[in-house]
C-alpha positions in Angstrom: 0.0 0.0 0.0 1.7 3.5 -0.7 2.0 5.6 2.3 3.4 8.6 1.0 2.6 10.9 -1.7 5.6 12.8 -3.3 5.3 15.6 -6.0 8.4 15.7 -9.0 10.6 18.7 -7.9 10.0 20.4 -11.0 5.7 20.2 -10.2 6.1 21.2 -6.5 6.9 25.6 -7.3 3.5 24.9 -9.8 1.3 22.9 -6.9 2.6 25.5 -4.3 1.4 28.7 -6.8 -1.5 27.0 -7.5 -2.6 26.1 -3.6 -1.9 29.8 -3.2 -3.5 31.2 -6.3 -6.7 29.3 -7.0 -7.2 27.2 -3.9 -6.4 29.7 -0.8 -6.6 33.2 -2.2 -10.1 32.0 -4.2 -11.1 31.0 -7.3 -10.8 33.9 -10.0 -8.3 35.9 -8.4 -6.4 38.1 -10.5 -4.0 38.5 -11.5 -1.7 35.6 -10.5 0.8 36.6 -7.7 3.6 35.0 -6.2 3.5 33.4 -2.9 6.0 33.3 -0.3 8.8 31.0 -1.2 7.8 27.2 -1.2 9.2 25.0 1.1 12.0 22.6 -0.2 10.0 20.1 -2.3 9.1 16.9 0.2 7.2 13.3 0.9 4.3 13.5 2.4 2.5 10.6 4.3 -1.2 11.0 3.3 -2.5 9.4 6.6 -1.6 12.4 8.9 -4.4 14.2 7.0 -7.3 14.9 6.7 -9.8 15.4 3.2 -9.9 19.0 2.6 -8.1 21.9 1.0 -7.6 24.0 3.6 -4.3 23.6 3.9 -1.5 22.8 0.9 -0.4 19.4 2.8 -4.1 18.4 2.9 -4.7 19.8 -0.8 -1.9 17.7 -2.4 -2.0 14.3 -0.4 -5.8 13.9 -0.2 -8.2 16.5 -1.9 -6.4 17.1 -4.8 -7.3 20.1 -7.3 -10.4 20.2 -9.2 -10.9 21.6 -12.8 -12.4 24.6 -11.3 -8.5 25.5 -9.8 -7.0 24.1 -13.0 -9.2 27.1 -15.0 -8.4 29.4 -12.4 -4.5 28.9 -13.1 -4.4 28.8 -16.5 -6.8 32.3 -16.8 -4.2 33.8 -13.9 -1.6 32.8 -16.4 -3.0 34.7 -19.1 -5.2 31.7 -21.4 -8.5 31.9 -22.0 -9.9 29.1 -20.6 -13.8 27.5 -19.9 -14.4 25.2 -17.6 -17.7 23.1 -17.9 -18.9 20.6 -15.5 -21.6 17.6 -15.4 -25.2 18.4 -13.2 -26.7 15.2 -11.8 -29.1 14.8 -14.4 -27.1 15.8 -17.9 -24.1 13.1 -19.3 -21.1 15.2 -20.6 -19.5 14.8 -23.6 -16.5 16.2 -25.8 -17.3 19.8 -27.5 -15.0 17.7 -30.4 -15.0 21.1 -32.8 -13.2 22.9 -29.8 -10.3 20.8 -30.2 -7.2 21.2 -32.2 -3.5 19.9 -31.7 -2.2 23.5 -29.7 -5.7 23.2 -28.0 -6.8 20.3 -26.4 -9.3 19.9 -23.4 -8.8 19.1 -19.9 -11.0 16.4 -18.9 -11.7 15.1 -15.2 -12.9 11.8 -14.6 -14.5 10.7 -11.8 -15.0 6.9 -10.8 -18.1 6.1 -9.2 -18.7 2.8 -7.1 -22.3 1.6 -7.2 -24.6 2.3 -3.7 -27.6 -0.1 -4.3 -30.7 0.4 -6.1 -29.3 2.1 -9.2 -27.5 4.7 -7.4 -23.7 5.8 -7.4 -21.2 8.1 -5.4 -17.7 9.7 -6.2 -14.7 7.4 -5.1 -12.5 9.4 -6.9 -11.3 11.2 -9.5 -8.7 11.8 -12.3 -7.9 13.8 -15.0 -6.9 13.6 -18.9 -6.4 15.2 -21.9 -8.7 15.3 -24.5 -6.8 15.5 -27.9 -9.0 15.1 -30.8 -11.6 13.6 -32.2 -11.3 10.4 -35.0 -13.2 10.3 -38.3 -15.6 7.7 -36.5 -16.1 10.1 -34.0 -14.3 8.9 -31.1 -11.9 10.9 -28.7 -8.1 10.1 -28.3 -7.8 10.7 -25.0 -3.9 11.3 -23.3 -4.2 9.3 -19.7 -1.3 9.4 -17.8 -2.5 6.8 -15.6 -2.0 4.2 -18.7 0.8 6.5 -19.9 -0.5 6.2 -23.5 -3.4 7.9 -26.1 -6.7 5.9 -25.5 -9.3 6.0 -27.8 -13.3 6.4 -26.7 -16.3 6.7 -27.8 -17.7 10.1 -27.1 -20.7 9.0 -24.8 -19.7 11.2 -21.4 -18.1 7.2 -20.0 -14.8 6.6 -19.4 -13.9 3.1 -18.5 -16.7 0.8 -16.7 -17.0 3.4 -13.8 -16.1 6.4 -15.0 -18.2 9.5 -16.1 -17.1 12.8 -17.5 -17.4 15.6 -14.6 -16.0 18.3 -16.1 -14.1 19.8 -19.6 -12.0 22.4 -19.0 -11.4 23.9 -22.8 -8.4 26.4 -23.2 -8.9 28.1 -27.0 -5.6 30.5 -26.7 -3.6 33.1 -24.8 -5.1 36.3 -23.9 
């Protein structure tokens, strides 16, 4: 079982900015500042923490960021950027005609484990890139978690449990 989460030294300046930016100083703040210096880059043992974001240990070993600070830090860096997310009662699928090779989507995925009686909650979630679309109208999909391009169908599924939750589509800098 892993008991430690560790960030690549050259990600940890990038989560630190971002924790301050879009996660502790609020979504949508502008323009992007920089924080006090980050600590030296570190391990972290995710069972010494609680779920939450409210602080940037918590944040990175077992909250996470959502799309909604991904947009946030890619507007404070100066691209235009849309972040759309699933409602309870719509599926989400691939805007394919806002994708091009210099502009793909940012897609989270989130893996839901049945509850009984047709019914499903969150477990988890991850995110991929959404490259382009195929002339059968699939999506190739980059997903660092197979480390390869996967190729869908564009239904708003991804895998046996996962569902699209949110697209996050960056056109161009501002």
């Amino acid at each position: 079982m892993v008991t430690q989460s560790t960030l690549h030294e050259s990600e940890w300046e990038l989560a630190w900015r971002m924790y301050h930016n879009a996660v502790a100083g609020g979504t949508w703040r502008m323009p992007s500042s920089n924080p006090a210096v980050a600590p030296p880059a570190q391990s972290f043992d995710h069972r010494q923490f609680q779920p939450g974001r409210h602080t940037f240990e918590n944040t990175v070993t077992r909250s996470g960021f959502d799309s909604n600070h991904v947009c946030t830090m890619l507007i404070q860096e100066g691209f235009l950027a849309e972040n759309i997310r699933r409602t309870d009662t719509n599926v989400l699928t691939i805007d394919a005609n806002r994708l091009c090779p210099t502009t793909p989507a940012i897609v989270e995925v989130g893996w839901y484990r049945p509850t009984g009686q047709g019914a499903a909650e969150l477990s988890s979630a991850h995110a991929i890139v959404a490259a382009r679309k195929t002339n059968t109208g699939s999506i190739v999909y980059l997903d660092p978690a197979y480390g390869r391009l996967v190729e869908r169908l564009n239904d708003g599924r991804y895998g046996d449990n996962g569902y699209i939750d949110s697209v996050t589509y960056v056109s161009r800098r501002a």
